[in-house]
Structure formats: structure tokens, C-alpha cells
N, C-alpha and C positions, 0 to 999 in steps of 0.2 A: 504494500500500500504506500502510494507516495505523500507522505506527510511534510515535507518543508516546499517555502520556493526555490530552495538548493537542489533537493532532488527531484522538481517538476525541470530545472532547466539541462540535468543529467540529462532526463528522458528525451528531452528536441534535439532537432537533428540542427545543426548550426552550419553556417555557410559565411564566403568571405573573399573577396578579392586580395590575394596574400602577395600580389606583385604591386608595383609601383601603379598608385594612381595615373592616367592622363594617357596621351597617345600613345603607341607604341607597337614595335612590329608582336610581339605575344604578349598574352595576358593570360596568369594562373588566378583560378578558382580552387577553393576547395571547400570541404562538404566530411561532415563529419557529423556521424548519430546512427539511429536505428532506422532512418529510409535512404542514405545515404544511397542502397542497392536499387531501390524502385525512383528515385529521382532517376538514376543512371537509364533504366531501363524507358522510364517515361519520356523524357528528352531525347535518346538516341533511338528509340520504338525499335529495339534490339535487347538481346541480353544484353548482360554483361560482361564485356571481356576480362580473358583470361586475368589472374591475378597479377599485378605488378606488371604487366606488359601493355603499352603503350598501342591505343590501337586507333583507327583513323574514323571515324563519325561523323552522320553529320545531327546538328542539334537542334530542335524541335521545343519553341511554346506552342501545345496546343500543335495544332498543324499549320503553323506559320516558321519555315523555316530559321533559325537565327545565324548558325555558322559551320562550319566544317570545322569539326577539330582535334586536337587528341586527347583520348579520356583514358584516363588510369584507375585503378579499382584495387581496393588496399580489403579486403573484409580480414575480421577482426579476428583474436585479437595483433596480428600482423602489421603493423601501422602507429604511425605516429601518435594518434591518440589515444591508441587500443583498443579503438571504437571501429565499426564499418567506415571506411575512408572513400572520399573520390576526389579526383584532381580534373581538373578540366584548361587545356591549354587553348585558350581562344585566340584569335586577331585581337588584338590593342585599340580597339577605335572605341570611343565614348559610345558609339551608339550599341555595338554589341556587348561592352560592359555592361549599361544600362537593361539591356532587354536578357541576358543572363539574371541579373539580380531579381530581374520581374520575373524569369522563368521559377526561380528556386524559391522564392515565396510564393508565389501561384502554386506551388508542391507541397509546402507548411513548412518548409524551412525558415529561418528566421534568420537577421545578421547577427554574425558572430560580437560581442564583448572585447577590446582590447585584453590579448593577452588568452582569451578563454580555449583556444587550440592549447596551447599548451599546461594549462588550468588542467582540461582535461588528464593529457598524457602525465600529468602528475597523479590526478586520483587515482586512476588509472593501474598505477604504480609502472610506467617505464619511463618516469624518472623522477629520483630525488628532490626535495628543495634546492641543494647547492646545483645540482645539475640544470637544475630552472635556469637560475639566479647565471649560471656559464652561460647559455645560448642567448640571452638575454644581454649579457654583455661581449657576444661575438656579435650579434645584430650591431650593437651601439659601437663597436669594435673600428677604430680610425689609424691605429697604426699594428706593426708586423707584433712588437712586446705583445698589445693589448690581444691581438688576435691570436696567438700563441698560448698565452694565457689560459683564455677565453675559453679556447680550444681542449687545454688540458681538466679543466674545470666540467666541461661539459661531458664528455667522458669519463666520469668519475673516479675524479684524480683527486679530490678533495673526501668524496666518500669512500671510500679506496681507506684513509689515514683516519676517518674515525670509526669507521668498520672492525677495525683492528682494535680500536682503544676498547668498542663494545666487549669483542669478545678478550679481552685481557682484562678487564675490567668486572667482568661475568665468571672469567678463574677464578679472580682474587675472594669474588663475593659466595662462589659452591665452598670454598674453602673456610672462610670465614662461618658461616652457616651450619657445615660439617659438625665443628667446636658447639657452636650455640644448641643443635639439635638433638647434636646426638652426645652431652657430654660424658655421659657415663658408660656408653659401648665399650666393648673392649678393644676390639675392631678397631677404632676413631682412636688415630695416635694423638699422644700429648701435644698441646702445642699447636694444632694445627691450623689455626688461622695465621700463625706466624711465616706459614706458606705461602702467603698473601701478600707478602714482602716486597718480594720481587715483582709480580705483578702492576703492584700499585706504584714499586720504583719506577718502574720501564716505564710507562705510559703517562707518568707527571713529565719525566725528562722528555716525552715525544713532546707532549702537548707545550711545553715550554719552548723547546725547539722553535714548533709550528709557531709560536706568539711570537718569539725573537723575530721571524723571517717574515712574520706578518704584515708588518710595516709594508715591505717589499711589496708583497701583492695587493696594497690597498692602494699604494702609489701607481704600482703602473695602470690602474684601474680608473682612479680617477686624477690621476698628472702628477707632473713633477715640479716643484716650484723651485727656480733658482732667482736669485734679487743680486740688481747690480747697487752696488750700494758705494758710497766716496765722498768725498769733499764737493762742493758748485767748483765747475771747470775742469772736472778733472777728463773730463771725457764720457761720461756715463750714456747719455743721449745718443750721440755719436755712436760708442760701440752698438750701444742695440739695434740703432737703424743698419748697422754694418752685419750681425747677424741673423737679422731678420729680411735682411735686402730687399731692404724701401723705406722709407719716412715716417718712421712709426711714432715718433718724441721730436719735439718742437728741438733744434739746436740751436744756441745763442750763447756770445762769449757774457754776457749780465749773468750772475751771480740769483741763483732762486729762479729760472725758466721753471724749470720740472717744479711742480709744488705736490700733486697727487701722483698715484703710483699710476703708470701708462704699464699697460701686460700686451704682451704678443705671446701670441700660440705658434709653436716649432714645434716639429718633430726632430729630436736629436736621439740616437743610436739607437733605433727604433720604438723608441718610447715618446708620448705625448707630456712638452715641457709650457711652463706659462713662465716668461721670461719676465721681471719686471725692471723699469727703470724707476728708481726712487729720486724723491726731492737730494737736494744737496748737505748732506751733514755738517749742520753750523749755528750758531747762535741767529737766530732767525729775528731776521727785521720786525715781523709783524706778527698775527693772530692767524692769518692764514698760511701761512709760508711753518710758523711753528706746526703748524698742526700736519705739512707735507712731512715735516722733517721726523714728528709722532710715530707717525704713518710710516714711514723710512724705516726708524728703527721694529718697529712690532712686525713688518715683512721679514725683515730681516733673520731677527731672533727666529721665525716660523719656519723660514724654507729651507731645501734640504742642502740646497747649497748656494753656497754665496763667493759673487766677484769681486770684490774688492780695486775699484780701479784709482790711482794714486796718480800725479803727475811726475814725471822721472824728473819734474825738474822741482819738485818741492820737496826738503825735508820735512816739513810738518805733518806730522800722524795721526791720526784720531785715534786718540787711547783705550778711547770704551768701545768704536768700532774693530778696535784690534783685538778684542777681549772676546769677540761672537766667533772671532775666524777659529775652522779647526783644521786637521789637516787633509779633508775631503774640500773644502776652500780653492779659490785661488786670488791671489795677490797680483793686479796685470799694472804694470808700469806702462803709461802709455805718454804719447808724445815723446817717442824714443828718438824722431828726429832732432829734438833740440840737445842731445847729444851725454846731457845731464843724467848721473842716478844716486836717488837719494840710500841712505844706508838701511840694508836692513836684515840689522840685528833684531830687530823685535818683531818680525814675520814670523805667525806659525805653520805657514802652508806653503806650497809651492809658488814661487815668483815667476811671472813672466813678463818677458818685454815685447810692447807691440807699437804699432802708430794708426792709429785710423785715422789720420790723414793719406796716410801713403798706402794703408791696406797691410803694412811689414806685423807679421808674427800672427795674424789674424786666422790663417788657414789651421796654423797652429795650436793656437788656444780653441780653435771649435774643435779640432784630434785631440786634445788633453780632456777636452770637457765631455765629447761622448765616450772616450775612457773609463771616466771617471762614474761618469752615467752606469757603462756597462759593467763596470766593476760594485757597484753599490744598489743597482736595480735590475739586474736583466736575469729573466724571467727564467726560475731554476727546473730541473729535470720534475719537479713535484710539484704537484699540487696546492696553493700559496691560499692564507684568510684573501678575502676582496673585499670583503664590506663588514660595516662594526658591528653587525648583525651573527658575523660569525665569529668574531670575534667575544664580544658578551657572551656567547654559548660557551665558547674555549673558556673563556676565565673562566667562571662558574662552575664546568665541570674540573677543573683541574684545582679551585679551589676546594672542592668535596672532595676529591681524590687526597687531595695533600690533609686534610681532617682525618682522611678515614685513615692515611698511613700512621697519621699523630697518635690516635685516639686506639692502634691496632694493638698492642703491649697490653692493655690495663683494661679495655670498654672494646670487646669486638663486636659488641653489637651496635656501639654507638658506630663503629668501623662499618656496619652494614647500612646503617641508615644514611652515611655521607655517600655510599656507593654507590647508592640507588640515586641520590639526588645527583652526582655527577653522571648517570647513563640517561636521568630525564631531560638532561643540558644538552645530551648529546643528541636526542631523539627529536629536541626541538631545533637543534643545527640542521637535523636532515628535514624538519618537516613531520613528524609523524606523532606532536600532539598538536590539540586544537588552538591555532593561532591562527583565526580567521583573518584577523585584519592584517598578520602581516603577509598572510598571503595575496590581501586587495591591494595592500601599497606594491607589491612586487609585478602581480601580474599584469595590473593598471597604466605599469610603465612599457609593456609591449607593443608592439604597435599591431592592428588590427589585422587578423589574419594568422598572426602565429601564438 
């Protein structure tokens, strides 16, 4: 008996134009539910062809011709949503788009929900939350890191790593329980939740691992920020319209031009970067020019790396900018034509000399910087967090884990109740208790069709 509106929209068969709106030489449809096979058969007044083979038809509202085209037929549970599937390759023209969509409601299809194709194949179960949450960011996916990533995530490279925590975590707890249940068998050796030891070791040090290298996979997910940051004149403007190649920040030799942060979007070593030029670091003339230079410092201290550009021909330092640089930094001396360099003993990072007048050391410092890039972010053979989403799951279970190792010596039972709370951490990583809403905020963000 179907008792919510959740499971009255289970039971419709949904439909969707899942290619790109607007002209175009083909246009996919797809079609997913329990008439998925009698639409097929109704519009083509044919069976339905073989499974998964691509077959030539022509397509029918009613008996008014619409298109010739090719139909594919996925029956269940074989298929992306694990539901009866059809795909429909039609011509791109607005008007046979339009008279498709009027075919497949004329049938009791309805249009599909942002995201609800794959809504399904989650209930479904062929595939996890994080596995969602992958395809979903291959879709969004704008450079080779993001799509590599993307890629690893979707084929459950992330479920894969806590798959394993489940069941090490599930040792620790037969073990644990063994002691509680059964303590006075003879059978049941002493001691034996101390068995559990190991178990609970192994699988804190993964999951810390996985949170260490977290960072990694939430950066190349959603960018990399580096901030040029320096004295007024030193060049800062200048360089970034020289990396970014074109006119991205106003350049003028006046002191305080730049007053707000100006960002360009790059792609450097195949990751997506937001490049910023900041105001000029100085005791600020005014109320607005303080507040570029506010602004300056709090980019700064945030991004993951920072340029530091200095004039070769000034010894003056900024002390408390020198105090953010680390050795993932670079220090670029610029205006190297006028021949000057100032001393520098109090650099923590790599110096370079360059001139963006003359274009000298430039090609240079962008080869240090996607280095630097690919040495601090590029995208490891595993499975990486991508959103704080999975990350709160991680702490949480690895906090219950680290309880139950505490509390395993003196209170094994208190040891079993931390266990369970860290495999509920883990269940809600994958999706598998009731968090509707953050299944709306996730799916909500697909775009219509998939």
C-alpha cells in the first residue's frame, strides 16, 4: 500500500531531457519507472528492442509522426536507476524536443525533479551517498585534478575506505560483546575484549590518515586560493594581469590603486586556482583604503599559498607580512631590471627574481608554482573527504572509536556503546540512515535529467 508522497513518486515513471537545452545536431531523453517499456512500445508501435542495443525507430504521438530515432531499453534491475530504463536519441530542434515532452506526458509520464534520476539509483541501492555526491561533482567537474577526483569518488573509492572501517570496527565490537555475554563460559578466554585493540588501533590511525589528507580533497573540489600580497608599488597588479594574460587589476605607479581584493580564476597544474590581488600593505591614508588593506591581511592568513612580491630595489620589509610566509610561500623580487636586491636574511620561503616589465623569471615562477601546487594538492591514488559533510561523519566516528579504545581496559561495555555510535557516523557518511534533507540539499544541486 503506498502510504507517503515519497512513495507515490517511487511508483511514476519520470522523464527528462538529460542533454543540453537549445539546438543541436542530437538530443537525449530518458525515461525511467514502471511504463518506461509500454511508452517504448507506444511511440515506436513496435516492441521493444533488444536490451542495451541501440536500435533505429521511428516515433509516434498518437499517429502523428515526431522523429526517427534511436531508442535504447535498459529493463530493470540493469540500468542506471535500477528501474525499467529508456533513452531516446532524437534531432536537437526545439520543435521535436517540445513534441517528445508532449509525447511522454500524453503517456502519464511526468518531468523528472532536479537530480531525481539519480535520487533514484541511490534508493535503488546502485549507488552510495558519496558515490552521488562523485558524479555530481564530475558533472560540475572544470579541470583534469577535479575530474580525476570526481572520477575516483564515483566508483567507490571513498566507500571502498569506510567499508573496511565497518567491518574492523564490527571485529572489535563481536569481540568486545564475546566478554560482556558470555563472561563466565569456559570456552570465552580471559581478557577478550582486549582483542579489540588492535582493531580499534588500525582504523583511528586510517581515519586520521583520511582527515590529515582531507584538506587535499576539499581543495581541489572546490579551489585553491593563493593571495598576492606586498607593499603599494611593488608590482602586485602587474604580476597578476601577467598570469592571468589580460587586464585583470587597474595598474598605476599612486600608492593605494588596489583597495578590495580583485580574484581571477586559473587553472594551474591541473587544478582550479582563485588568484587574488590584494590592497597594498601600509598604514592607510583613509577608512576605505584601511579596510582594502583589513581585507589584505585576512586573505592572506586564509589561502593556501601566498606570493609575497617585494621591490628588488627596497630594503624595507613588512615584519608581520613576513611572519604568514611558510615554506610552501614564495618571496618574488620583482623589478629585477633596476638591477638592485635587497637582503634577505629574514625570508622563510623560496626567493625568486623576476620583472614584469620585461616578462624575465615569469615563465619561471608559474613552473615553481604548479610544482608547488602539485606537490601539496594533486589528486592521490585514493579516495580523498570532498565536502564537510564527510568530513563531520569522519570526526565523529573516529571520535567514538578513540572513546571506545579509552574506555576498552576498565568499561567494555561502555567500549560497545562508542562502537556503535562510530558505525552510525559511518552509515550516515554513506547515506543509509534517514537524512532527508541532506539528501534534498545534495540532489537539488543536479541539474535536470541526471
Amino acid at each position: 500500500m503506498v502510504d507517503s508522497a515519497q512513495d507515490i513518486k517511487q511508483t511514476e515513471t519520470i522523464f527528462s531531457l538529460s542533454s543540453a537545452a537549445g539546438r543541436a545536431g542530437v538530443s537525449v531523453f530518458r525515461v525511467s519507472g514502471p511504463d518506461a517499456e509500454s511508452i517504448i512500445a507506444a511511440m515506436t508501435k513496435r516492441p521493444c528492442p533488444a536490451p542495451r542495443a541501440a536500435a533505429l525507430r521511428k516515433l509516434y504521438k498518437a499517429d502523428d509522426l515526431i522523429d526517427e530515432a534511436l531508442v535504447l531499453w535498459f529493463p530493470a534491475p540493469a540500468s542506471f536507476t535500477g528501474e525499467d530504463c529508456a533513452e531516446f536519441q532524437v534531432h536537437g530542434s526545439l520543435a521535436v524536443i517540445e513534441a517528445m515532452a508532449h509525447a511522454f506526458a500524453a503517456l502519464g509520464a511526468r518531468q523528472s525533479e532536479a537530480g531525481e534520476f539519480t535520487k533514484r539509483a541511490f534508493d535503488n541501492g546502485k549507488m552510495d551517498l558519496t558515490e552521488a555526491e562523485g558524479l555530481a561533482d564530475l558533472i560540475d567537474s572544470e579541470t583534469e585534478g577535479q575530474r580525476k577526483q570526481a572520477v575516483r569518488q564515483m566508483q567507490g573509492g571513498l566507500r571502498a575506505i569506510y567499508e573496511n572501517w565497518r567491518e574492523t570496527l564490527l571485529d572489535a565490537l563481536a569481540q568486545i560483546e564475546g566478554e560482556i555475554d558470555f563472561p563466565d563460559e569456559a570456552d570465552i578466554p580471559d581478557g577478550l575484549s582486549h582483542k579489540a585493540y588492535p582493531y580499534l588501533s588500525s582504523t583511528i590511525a586510517s581515519m586520521e590518515k583520511l582527515l590529515t589528507d582531507g584538506a587535499k580533497g576539499e581543495r581541489i573540489r572546490a579551489g585553491l586560493d593563493i593571495a598576492i600580497i606586498g607593499a603599494p608599488n611593488a608590482g602586485k597588479s602587474s604580476l597578476i594581469n601577467s598570469l592571468a594574460g589580460r587586464e585583470a587589476a587597474i595598474t598605476s605607479s599612486d600608492a593605494g590603486t588596489t583597495r578590495d581584493i580583485i580574484e581571477v580564476q586559473l587553472t594551474l597544474a591541473g587544478l582550479p586556482v582563485r588568484l587574488s590581488d590584494t590592497a597594498g600593505l601600509r598604514e592607510a591614508d583613509n577608512a576605505v583604503e584601511a579596510e582594502g588593506v583589513k581585507r589584505a591581511k585576512a586573505r592572506a592568513i586564509e589561502s593556501d599559498i601566498r606570493i609575497f612580491v617585494q621591490d628588488s630595489s627596497s630594503n624595507e620589509w613588512d615584519a608581520e607580512a613576513l611572519g604568514w610566509l611558510g615554506p610552501n610561500d614564495f618571496c618574488v623580487l620583482n623589478k629585477s631590471d633596476l638591477g638592485a636586491k635587497p637582503d634577505l636574511l629574514l625570508v622563510p620561503c623560496p626567493v625568486l627574481t623576476i620583472s614584469v616589465k620585461t616578462q624575465e623569471g615569469l615563465d619561471g615562477l608559474r613552473a615553481q608554482l604548479e610544482a608547488r601546487i602539485t606537490e601539496m594538492f594533486s589528486p592521490s591514488q585514493d579516495a580523498g573527504l570532498t565536502r564537510a559533510r564527510h568530513r563531520d561523519c569522519v570526526v565523529r566516528a573516529k571520535e567514538s572509536a578513540s572513546r571506545a579504545l579509552e574506555n576498552l581496559g576498565y568499561a567494555p561495555e561502555l567500549s560497545g556503546d562508542d562502537i556503535r555510535r562510530a558505525l552510525h557516523a559511518i552509515k550516515e557518511l554513506a547515506g543509509e540512515t534517514d537524512i532527508e534533507r541532506v539528501f534534498d540539499r545534495i540532489f537539488s544541486r543536479f541539474c535536470v535529467g541526471k
